[in-house]
C-alpha positions as CSV (number, residue, x, y, z in Angstrom):
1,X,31.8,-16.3,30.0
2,X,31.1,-12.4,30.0
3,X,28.3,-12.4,28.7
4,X,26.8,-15.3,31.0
5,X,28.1,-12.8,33.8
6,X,26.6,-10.0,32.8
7,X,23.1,-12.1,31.9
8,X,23.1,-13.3,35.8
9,X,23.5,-10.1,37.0
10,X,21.2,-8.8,34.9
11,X,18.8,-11.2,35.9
12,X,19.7,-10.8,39.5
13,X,18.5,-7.0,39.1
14,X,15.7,-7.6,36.8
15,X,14.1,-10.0,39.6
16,X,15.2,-7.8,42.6
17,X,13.7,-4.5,41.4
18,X,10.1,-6.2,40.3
19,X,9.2,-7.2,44.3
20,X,5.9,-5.1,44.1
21,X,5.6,-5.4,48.1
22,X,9.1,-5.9,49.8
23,X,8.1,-5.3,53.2
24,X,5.5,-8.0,53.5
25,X,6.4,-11.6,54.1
26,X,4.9,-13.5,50.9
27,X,1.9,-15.9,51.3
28,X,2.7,-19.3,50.6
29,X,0.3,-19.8,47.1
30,X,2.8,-16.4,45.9
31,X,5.8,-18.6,45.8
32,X,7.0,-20.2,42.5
33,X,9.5,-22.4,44.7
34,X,13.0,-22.1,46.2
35,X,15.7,-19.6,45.4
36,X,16.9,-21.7,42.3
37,X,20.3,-21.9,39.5
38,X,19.3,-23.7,36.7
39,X,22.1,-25.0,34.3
40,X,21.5,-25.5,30.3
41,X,21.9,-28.8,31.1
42,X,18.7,-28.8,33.4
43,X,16.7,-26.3,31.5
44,X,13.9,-27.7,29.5
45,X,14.8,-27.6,25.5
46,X,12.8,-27.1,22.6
47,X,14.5,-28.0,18.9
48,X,12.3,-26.4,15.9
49,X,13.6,-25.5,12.5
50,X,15.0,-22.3,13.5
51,X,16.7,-23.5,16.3
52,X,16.6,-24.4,20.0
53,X,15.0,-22.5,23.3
54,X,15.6,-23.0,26.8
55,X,12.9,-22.2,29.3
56,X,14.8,-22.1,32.7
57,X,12.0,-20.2,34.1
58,X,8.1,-20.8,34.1
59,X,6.7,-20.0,37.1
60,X,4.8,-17.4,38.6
61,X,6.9,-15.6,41.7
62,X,6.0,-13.9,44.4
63,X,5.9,-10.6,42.3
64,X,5.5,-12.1,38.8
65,X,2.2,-14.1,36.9
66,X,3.2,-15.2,34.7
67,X,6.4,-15.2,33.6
68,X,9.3,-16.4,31.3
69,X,13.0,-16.6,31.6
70,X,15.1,-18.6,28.5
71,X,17.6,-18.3,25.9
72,X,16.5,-19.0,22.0
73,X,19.4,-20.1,19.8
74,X,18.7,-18.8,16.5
75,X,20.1,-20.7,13.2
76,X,21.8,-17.9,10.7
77,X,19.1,-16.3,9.2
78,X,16.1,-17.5,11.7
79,X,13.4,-16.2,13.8
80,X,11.3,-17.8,16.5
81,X,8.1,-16.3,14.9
82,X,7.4,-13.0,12.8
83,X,7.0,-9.7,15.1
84,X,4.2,-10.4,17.4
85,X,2.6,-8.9,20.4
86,X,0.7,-9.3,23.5
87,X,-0.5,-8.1,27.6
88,X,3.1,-9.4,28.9
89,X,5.9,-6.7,28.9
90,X,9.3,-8.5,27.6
91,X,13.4,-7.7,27.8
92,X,14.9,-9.6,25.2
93,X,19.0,-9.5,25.4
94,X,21.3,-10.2,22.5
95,X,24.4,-12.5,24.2
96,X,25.9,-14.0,21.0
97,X,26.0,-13.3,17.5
98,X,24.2,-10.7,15.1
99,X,20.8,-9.9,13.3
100,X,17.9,-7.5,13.0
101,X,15.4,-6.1,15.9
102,X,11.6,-5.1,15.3
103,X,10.0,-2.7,17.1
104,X,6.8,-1.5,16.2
105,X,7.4,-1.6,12.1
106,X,10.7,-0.3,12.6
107,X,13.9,-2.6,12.2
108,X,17.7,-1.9,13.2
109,X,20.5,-3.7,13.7
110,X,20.8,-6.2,16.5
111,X,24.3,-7.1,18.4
112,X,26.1,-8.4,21.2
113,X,24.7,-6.8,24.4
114,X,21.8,-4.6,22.9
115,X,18.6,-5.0,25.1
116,X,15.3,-4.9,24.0
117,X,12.5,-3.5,26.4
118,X,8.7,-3.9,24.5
119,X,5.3,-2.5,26.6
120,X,2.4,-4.5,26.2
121,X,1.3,-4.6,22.8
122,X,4.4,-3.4,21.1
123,X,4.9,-5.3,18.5
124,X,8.5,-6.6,18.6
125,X,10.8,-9.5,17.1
126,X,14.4,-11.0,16.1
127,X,16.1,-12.2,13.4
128,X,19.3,-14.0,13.2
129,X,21.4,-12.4,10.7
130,X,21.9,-14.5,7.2
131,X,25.8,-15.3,8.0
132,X,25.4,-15.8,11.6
133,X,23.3,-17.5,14.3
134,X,21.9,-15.8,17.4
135,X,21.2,-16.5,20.9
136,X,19.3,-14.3,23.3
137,X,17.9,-13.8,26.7
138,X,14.1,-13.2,27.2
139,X,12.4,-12.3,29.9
140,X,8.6,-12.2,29.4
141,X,6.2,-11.2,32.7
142,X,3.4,-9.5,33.9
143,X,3.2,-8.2,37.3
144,X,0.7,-10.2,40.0
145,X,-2.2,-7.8,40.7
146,X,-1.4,-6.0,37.6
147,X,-4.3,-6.1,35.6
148,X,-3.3,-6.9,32.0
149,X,-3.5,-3.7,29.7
150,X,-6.5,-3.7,27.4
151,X,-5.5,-4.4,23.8
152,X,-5.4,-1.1,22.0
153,X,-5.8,-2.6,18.7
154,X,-8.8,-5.9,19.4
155,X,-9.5,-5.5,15.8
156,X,-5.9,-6.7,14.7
157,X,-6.3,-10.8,13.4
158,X,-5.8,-12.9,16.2
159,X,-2.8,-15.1,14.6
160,X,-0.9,-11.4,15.2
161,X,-1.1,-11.5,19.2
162,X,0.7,-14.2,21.3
């Protein structure tokens, strides 16, 4: 339950501080939809191999296109894909269990709590540790009239950027 607490509120900042223009009313095509509170239940689920995620969030907002907001449920010793990159900036959130981050070619431990911020073509990842399974909160976006960053590294093979 703490941890659901503190991912709500974390969301509830996350969304609050990305209004790129606060003090004009938004246009109607700018709007993903209501004010919304989306239960796992409702969430749309994905099962693969590794494990299950939940998109709860897929549309653009007023401030954000596009963007991203779920929670993967990594099986002991899983990962959704190897570290990857792309244009989107990304949070990812450790809320249960244990395993390994990747930033950049450089691993460390990952646990309960620890947040992940990775720029636009960082590479980054997580593994579920061996002896335990893993669930996290992601949060991918990229800002609306933010022009994407170029890729600093176009000669990298493709099947590396996401």
């Amino acid at each position: 339950m703490k941890a659901q607490s503190l991912t709500f509120a974390l969301l509830t900042l996350f969304l609050s501080a990305c209004s790129n223009n606060a003090n004009s009313a938004p246009s109607a095509e700018n709007i993903a939809g209501p004010s919304a509170i989306i239960s796992e239940a409702d969430s749309a689920a994905d099962a693969a191999d590794w494990g299950t995620f939940h998109a709860y969030f897929t549309d653009p907002t007023h401030a954000l296109k596009p963007v991203l907001v779920g929670v993967a449920k990594l099986k002991a010793g899983e990962q959704i894909h190897p570290p990857h990159r792309h244009a989107d900036e990304e949070y990812l959130m450790v809320i249960e269990g244990r395993g390994t981050w990747s930033l950049n070619g450089e691993t460390r431990p990952a646990n309960k709590g620890d947040i992940l911020f990775a720029r636009a073509w960082d590479y980054h990842g997580i593994t579920a540790a061996s002896d335990s399974p893993l669930e996290f909160v992601v949060f991918k976006y990229s800002g609306r009239e933010v022009a994407a960053p170029k890729d600093p590294n176009p000669e990298l093979p493709e099947e590396q950027v996401q």
